[in-house]
C-alpha positions in Angstrom: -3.3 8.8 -13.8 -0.2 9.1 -11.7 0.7 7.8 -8.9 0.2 10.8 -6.9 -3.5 10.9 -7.9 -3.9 6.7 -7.4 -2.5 7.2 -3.9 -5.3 10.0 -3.4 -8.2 7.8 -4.6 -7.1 5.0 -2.6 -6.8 7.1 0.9 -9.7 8.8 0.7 -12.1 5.6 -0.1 -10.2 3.3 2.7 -10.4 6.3 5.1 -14.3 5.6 5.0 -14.2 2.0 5.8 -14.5 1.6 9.9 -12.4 -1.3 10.5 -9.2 0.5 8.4 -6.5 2.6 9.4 -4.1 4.0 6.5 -1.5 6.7 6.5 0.7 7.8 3.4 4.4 7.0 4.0 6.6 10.5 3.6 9.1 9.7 0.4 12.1 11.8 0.1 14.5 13.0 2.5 11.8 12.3 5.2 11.3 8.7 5.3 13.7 5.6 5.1 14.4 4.6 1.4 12.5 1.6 -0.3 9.0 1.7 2.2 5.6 1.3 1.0 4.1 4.2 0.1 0.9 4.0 2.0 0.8 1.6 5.2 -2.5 0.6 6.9 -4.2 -1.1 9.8 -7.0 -3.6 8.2 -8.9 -5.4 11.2 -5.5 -5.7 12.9 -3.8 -6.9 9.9 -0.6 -5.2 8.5 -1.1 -4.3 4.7 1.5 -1.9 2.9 1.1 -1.3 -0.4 3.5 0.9 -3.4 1.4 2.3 -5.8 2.9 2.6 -9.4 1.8 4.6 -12.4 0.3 1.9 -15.1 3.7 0.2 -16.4 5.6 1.5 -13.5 8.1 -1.0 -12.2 9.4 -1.1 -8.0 12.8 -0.2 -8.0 15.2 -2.9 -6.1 14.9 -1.3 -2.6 11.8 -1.3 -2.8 11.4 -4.9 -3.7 13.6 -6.1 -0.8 11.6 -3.9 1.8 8.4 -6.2 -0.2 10.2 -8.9 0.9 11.1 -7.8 4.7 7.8 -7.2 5.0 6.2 -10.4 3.8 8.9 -12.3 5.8 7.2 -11.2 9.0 3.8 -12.3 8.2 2.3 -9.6 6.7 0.9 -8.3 3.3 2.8 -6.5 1.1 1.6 -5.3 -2.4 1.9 -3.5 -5.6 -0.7 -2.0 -7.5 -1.7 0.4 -10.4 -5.0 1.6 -9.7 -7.5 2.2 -7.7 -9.7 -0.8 -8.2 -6.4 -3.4 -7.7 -5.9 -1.6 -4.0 -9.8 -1.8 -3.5 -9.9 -5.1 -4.1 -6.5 -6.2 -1.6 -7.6 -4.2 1.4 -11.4 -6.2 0.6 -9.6 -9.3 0.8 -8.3 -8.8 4.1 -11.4 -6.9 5.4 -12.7 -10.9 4.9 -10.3 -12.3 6.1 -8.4 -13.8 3.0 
């Protein structure tokens, strides 16, 4: 699956969930270099998450925006599927 199709499957299940906004990040030329690619709302909690293709690694920029991130408080996560997002934006649903 690429990432492409993993960010699909991820926005369209969260977009269900009442207590959960989530917006895909614009890559490219159109957004600022190293940011998650899809950012959300969870209960008032900050959660941004990069979605990689199975075996995928973050590339450094990306990495340091993980760590910006997680300096302020928030969450910030990588994942490879569906199920690994599913179970992070769970977590903070209840509060973990």
């Amino acid at each position: 699956m690429t990432e492409s199709e993993i960010q699909t499957k991820i926005l369209r299940w969260a977009e269900k969930l009442p207590e959960v906004w989530i917006v895909k990040y614009p890559g490219g030329t159109y957004g600022r270099k190293g940011v998650p690619d899809l950012l959300l709302s969870v209960k008032g909690r900050f959660l941004a998450i990069e979605v990689k293709k199975p075996g995928g690694k973050p590339s450094q920029m990306q990495l340091l925006e993980q760590m910006k991130i997680r300096s302020t408080g928030c969450r910030s996560e990588i994942v490879e599927s569906v199920d690994e997002a599913k179970l992070i934006i769970l977590e903070v649903l209840n509060g973990d």
